[in-house]
C-alpha positions in Angstrom: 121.9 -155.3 -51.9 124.3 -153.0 -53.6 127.6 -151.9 -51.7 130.6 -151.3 -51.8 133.5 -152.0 -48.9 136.7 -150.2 -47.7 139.3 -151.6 -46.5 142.8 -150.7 -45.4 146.4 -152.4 -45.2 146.5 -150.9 -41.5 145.1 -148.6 -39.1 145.1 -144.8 -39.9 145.1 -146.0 -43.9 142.6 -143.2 -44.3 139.3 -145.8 -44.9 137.0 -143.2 -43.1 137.9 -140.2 -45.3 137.6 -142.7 -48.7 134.1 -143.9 -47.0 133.1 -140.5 -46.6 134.3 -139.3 -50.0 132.3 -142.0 -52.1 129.1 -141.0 -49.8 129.2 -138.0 -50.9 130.2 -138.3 -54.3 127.1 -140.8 -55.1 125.3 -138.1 -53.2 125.8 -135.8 -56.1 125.6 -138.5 -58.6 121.6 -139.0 -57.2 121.7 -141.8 -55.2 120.6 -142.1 -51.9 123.8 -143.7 -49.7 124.3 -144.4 -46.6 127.2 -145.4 -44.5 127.6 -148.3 -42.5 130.6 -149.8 -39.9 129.5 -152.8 -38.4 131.8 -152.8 -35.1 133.7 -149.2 -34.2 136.5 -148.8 -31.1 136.1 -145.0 -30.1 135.7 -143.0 -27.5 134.0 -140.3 -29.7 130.7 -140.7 -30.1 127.8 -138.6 -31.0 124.1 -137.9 -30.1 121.8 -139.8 -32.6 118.1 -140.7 -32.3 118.3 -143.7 -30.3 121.6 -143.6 -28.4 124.6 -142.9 -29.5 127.2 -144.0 -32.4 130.7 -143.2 -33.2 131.4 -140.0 -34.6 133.1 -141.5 -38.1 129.9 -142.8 -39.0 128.2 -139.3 -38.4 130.9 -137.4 -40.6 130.0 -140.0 -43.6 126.3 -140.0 -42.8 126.7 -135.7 -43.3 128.8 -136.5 -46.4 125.7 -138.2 -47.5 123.5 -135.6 -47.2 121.2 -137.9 -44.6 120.7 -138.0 -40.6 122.9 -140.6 -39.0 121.3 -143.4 -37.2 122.2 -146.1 -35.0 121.9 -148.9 -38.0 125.2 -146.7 -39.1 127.2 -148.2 -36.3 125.3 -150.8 -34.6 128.2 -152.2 -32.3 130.8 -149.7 -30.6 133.3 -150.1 -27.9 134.4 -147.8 -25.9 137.5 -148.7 -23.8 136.9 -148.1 -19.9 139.5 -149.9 -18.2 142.6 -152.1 -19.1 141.2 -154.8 -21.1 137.2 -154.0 -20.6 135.1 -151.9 -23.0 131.7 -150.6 -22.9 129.6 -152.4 -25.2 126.8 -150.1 -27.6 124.1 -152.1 -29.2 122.1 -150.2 -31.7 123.1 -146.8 -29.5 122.8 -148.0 -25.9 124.8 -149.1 -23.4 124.8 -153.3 -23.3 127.1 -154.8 -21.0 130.8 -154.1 -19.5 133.1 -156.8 -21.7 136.4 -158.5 -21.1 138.1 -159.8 -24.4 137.1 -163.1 -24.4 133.4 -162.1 -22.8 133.1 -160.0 -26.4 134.4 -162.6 -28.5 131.7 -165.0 -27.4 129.2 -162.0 -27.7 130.6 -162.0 -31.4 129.4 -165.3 -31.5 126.5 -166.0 -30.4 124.6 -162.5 -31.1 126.7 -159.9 -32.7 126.2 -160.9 -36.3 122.8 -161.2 -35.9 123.0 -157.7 -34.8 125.3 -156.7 -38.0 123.3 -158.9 -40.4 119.5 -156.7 -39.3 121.3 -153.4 -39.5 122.7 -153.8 -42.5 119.1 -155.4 -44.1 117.3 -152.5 -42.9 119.8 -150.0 -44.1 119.7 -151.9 -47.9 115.8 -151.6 -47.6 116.1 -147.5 -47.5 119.0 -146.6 -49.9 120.4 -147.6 -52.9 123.8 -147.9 -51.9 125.5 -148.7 -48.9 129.5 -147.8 -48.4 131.0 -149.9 -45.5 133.8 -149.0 -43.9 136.4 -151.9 -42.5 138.6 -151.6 -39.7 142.0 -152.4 -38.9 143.4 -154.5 -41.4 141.2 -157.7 -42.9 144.4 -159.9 -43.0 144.9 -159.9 -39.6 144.5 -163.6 -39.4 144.6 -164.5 -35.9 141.4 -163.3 -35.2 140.2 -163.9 -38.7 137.2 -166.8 -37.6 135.4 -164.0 -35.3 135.7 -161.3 -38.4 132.7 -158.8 -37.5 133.9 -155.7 -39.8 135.8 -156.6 -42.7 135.2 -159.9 -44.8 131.9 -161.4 -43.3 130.0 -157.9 -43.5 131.1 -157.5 -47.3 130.5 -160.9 -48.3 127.0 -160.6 -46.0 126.1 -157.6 -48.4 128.0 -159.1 -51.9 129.9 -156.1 -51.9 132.7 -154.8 -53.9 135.8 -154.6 -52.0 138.2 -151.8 -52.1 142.2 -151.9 -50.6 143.4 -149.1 -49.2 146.8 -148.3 -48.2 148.8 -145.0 -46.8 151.9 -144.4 -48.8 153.1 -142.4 -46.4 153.9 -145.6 -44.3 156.4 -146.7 -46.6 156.9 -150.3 -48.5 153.8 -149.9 -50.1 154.4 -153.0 -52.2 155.0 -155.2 -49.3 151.7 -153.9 -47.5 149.7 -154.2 -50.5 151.3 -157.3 -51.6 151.3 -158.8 -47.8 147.3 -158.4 -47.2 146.5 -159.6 -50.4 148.4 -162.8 -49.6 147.5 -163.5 -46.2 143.8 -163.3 -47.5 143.9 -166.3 -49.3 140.7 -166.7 -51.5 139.4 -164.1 -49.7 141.7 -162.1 -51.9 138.9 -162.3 -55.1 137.0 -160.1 -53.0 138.9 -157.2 -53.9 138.5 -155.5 -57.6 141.1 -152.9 -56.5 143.7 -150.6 -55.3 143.7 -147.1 -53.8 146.6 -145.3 -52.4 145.8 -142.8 -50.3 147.8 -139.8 -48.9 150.2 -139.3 -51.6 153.0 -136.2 -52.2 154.0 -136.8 -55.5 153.7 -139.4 -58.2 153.3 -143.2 -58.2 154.3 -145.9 -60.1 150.8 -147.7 -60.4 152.3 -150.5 -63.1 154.5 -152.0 -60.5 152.0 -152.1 -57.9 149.5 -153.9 -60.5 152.2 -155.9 -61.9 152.9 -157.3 -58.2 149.1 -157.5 -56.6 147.8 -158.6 -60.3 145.0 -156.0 -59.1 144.1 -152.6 -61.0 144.9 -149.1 -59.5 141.5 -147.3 -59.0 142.8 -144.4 -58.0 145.5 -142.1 -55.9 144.3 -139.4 -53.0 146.8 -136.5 -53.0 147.9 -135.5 -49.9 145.9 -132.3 -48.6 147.3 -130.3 -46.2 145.0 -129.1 -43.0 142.2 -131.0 -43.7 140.4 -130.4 -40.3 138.7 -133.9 -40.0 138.2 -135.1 -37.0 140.4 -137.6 -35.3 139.1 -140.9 -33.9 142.4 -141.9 -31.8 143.9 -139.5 -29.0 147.4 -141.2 -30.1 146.6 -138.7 -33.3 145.9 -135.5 -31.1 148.0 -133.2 -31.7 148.8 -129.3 -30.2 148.2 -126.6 -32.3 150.0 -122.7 -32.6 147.1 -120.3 -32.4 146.8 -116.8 -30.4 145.5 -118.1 -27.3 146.7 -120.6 -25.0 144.2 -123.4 -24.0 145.6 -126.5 -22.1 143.3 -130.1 -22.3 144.5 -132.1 -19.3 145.2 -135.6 -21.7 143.1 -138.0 -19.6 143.7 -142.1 -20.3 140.6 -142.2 -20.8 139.8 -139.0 -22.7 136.4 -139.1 -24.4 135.1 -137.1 -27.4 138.2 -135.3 -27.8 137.0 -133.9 -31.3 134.9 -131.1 -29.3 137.8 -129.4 -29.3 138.3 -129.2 -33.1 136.3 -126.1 -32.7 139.2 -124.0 -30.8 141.6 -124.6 -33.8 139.4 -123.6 -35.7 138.9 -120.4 -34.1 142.7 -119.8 -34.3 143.6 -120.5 -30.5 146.4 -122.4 -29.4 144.8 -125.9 -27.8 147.8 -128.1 -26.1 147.2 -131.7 -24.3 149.1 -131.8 -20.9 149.6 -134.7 -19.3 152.6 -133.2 -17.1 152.3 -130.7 -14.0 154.9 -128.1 -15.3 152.6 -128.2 -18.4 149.8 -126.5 -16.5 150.7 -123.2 -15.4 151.3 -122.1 -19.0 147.7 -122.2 -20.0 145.2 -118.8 -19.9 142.2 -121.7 -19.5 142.4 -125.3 -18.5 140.0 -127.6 -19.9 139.5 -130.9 -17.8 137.5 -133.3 -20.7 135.2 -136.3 -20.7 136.5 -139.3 -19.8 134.7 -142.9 -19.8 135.7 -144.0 -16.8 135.7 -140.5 -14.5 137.2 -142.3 -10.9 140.4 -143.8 -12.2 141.2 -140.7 -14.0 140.5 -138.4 -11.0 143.1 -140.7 -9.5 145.4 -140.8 -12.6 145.4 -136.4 -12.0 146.6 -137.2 -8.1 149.2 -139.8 -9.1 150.8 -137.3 -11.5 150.2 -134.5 -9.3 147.7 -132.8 -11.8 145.2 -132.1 -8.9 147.3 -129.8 -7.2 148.2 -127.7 -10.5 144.6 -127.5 -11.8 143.8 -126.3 -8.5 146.5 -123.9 -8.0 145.6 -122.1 -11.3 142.3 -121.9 -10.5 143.2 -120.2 -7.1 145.4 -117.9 -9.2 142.8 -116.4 -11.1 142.9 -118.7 -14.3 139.8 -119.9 -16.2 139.4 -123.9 -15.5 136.2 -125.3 -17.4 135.4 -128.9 -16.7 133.4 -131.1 -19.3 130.9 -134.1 -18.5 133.5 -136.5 -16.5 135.9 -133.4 -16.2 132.9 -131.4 -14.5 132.6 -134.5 -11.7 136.0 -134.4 -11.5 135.8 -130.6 -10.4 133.4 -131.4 -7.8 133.8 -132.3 -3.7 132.6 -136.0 -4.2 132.4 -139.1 -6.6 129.9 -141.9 -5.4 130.5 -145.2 -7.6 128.0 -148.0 -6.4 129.4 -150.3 -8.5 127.8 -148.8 -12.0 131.2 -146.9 -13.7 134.1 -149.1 -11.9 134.2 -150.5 -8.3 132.4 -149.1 -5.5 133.9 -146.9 -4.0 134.0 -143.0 -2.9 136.5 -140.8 -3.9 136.9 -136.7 -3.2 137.0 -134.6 -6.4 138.8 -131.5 -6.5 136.7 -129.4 -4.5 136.6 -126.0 -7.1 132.6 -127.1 -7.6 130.1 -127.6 -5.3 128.7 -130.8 -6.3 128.6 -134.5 -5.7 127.9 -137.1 -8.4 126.7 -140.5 -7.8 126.9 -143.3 -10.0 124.3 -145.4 -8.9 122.9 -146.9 -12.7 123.8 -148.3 -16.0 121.5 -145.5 -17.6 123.1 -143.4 -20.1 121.4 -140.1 -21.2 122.5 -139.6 -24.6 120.3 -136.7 -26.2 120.8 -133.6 -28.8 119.5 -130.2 -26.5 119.0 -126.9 -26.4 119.6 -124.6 -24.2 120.2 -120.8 -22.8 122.9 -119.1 -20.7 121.7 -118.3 -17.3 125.5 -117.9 -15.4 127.2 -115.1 -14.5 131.2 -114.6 -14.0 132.9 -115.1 -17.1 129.5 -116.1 -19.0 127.8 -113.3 -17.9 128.2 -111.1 -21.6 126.5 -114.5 -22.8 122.7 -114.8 -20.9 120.7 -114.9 -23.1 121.9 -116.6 -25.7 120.4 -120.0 -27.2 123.0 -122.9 -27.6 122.5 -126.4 -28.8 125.1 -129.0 -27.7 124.7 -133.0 -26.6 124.1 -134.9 -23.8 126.5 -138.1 -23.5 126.8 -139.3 -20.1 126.3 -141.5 -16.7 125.8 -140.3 -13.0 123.5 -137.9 -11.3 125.2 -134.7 -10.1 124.0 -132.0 -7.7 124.9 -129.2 -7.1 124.5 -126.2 -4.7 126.5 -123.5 -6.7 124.9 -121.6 -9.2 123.6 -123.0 -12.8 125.3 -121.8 -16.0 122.7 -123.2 -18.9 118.6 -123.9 -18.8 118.7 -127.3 -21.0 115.7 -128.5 -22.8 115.6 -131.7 -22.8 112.4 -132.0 -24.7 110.4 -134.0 -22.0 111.9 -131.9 -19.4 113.8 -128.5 -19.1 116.6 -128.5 -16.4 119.5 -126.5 -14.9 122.7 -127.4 -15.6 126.1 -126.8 -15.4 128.0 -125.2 -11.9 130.2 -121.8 -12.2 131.5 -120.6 -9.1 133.8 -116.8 -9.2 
């Protein structure tokens, strides 16, 4: 098996952009490469054959010129509640998991899951590039290692260290995870510093970690890359003002990438006096829908969204944020406790959590609502399915959505 591993001093050291770079640089070079990270934490994830992976993994699998699969990212986690993720095995949904609960998982069954993914990934490309996560010298949980050291040693691959200059004491980062690693520390046949505004002294750093310098990123200014955090989000200036309601548990987040792109101004809110400076309110998905329809009332959120909307002002809801919008959440148990809640009452809908099901599809579809979407019908979009719950409705459709085995209506606009 032929790979080669990222790693990083930290968080944020810039391993996915490095992964993704070396994809598609041995892309051009003529070899078939793919990307692989055994265990991801995001709540951005994307529509792949299969289920669903995180959306990292996609960016490097498009760097590599090659459709992104589930074998990319066979285990993610997506946070739900205070201590409990959503566990993804091989793109579907496996089991709600405490801490603990996934560190026996770890255990017992999720390197066996690692260990087939990444055999069946060597048996169809040339190269594999594996991405790391977090730091490999964080030693306390060292012995249930699922990402950094046992998948590279699993595959024999070259390891790679990458740090962010931009954090400052590079020498003691460097120098620090090298240590702590012990043996483990042969792994490694180099240095990278990533994210750097000027020059670097790469003797001293090879004269302290006794490892060579393979290379310095330069800084580059508006890269556009997605985010995989929502501590990273930032507001941008543009001509138009669009406010996201910053939900705790705000999911695929990168969907709004797109606005910036277009030059409008896209700022989170997460305070009351925040919202009636937006032209258009954008309520996003959220992976666990109930406690952040109550997080919006606790803040007082509810009554500004539904103020502006009574004022005249565009508010466009999005998978969770769509329930949200409606006159009724049913949970029986399936997304959080059982209970029922009231929405915000601008829709006509109810949605009922009632399974562990999750569609997760790629679709097609055409614009059949009026009001604001009216200049529109007609037009053929394509767009992702990622979601649990059944919701009907009674006000009228906005999109026809092929499905492939089934065409439905979907969406609510109302005035």
């Amino acid at each position: 098996m032929s790979a080669i591993a990222i790693h990083g001093t930290t968080s944020s050291a810039g391993k996915t952009i490095i992964t993704a770079a070396l994809c598609r640089i041995f892309s051009d070079k003529g070899y078939s490469v793919a990307p692989f990270k055994s265990q991801n934490m995001s709540l951005n994830s994307y529509a792949v054959t299969g289920g669903e992976i995180a959306r990292a993994q996609v960016l490097q699998a498009h760097a590599a010129r090659i459709e992104p699969t589930t074998d990319m990212n066979p285990i993610l986690l997506k946070p739900k509640a205070e201590h409990i993720s959503q566990v993804i095995i091989l793109g579907r949904p496996y089991a709600d998991m405490s801490v603990n609960d996934y560190h026996q998982f770890v255990e017992m069954q999720g390197r066996s899951i690692v260990e087939k993914s990444l055999r069946r990934l060597s048996s169809e490309y040339d190269l594999i590039i594996m991405e790391g996560a977090g730091s490999p010298a964080e030693i306390n949980i060292l012995k249930r290692d699922i990402v950094n050291v046992y998948p590279a040693k699993l595959a024999g691959a070259k390891c790679m260290l990458v740090h962010n200059i931009e954090y400052g004491s590079h020498l003691a980062y460097l120098f620090g995870t090298l240590k702590l690693l012990g043996n483990e520390r042969d792994l490694y046949g180099g240095i990278i510093i990533n994210n750097s505004r000027g020059t670097v002294d790469t003797s001293e750093i090879e004269h302290m970690v006794k490892k060579p310098v393979l290379g310095i990123v330069p800084h580059i200014k508006d890269l556009q890359l997605p985010e995989e955090d929502s501590l990273s989000l930032k507001s941008h200036d543009g001509n138009f003002d669009v406010g996201v309601i910053r939900l705790p548990h705000m999911s695929n987040f990168t969907d709004f990438d797109a606005l910036k792109l277009e030059g409008l101004k896209v700022r989170y809110i997460s305070k009351e006096d925040e919202v009636k400076r937006a032209s258009i309110l954008i309520i996003p998905g959220t992976k666990n829908t109930i406690l952040d329809l109550k997080w919006l009332r606790d803040n007082e959120l509810d009554h500004a969204i539904i103020r502006s909307a009574n004022e005249g002002n565009v508010v466009i809801g999005i998978c969770g944020g769509f329930q949200i919008l409606g006159k009724k959440l049913i949970d029986n148990g399936f997304e959080s406790n059982r209970e029922e809640i009231k929405g915000l009452g601008l829709l006509d809908v109810v949605t009922i959590f009632d399974s562990s099901t999750k569609i997760t599809k790629r679709v097609e579809g055409t614009v059949i609502g009026d009001g604001i979407l009216e200049e529109f019908q007609g037009e053929v979009i394509t767009g992702y399915e990622i979601h649990m719950g059944k919701t009907t409705q009674s006000d009228k459709s906005c999109f026809l959505i092929n499905r492939g085995d089934e065409v439905i209506r979907d969406g609510a606009i109302k005035g």
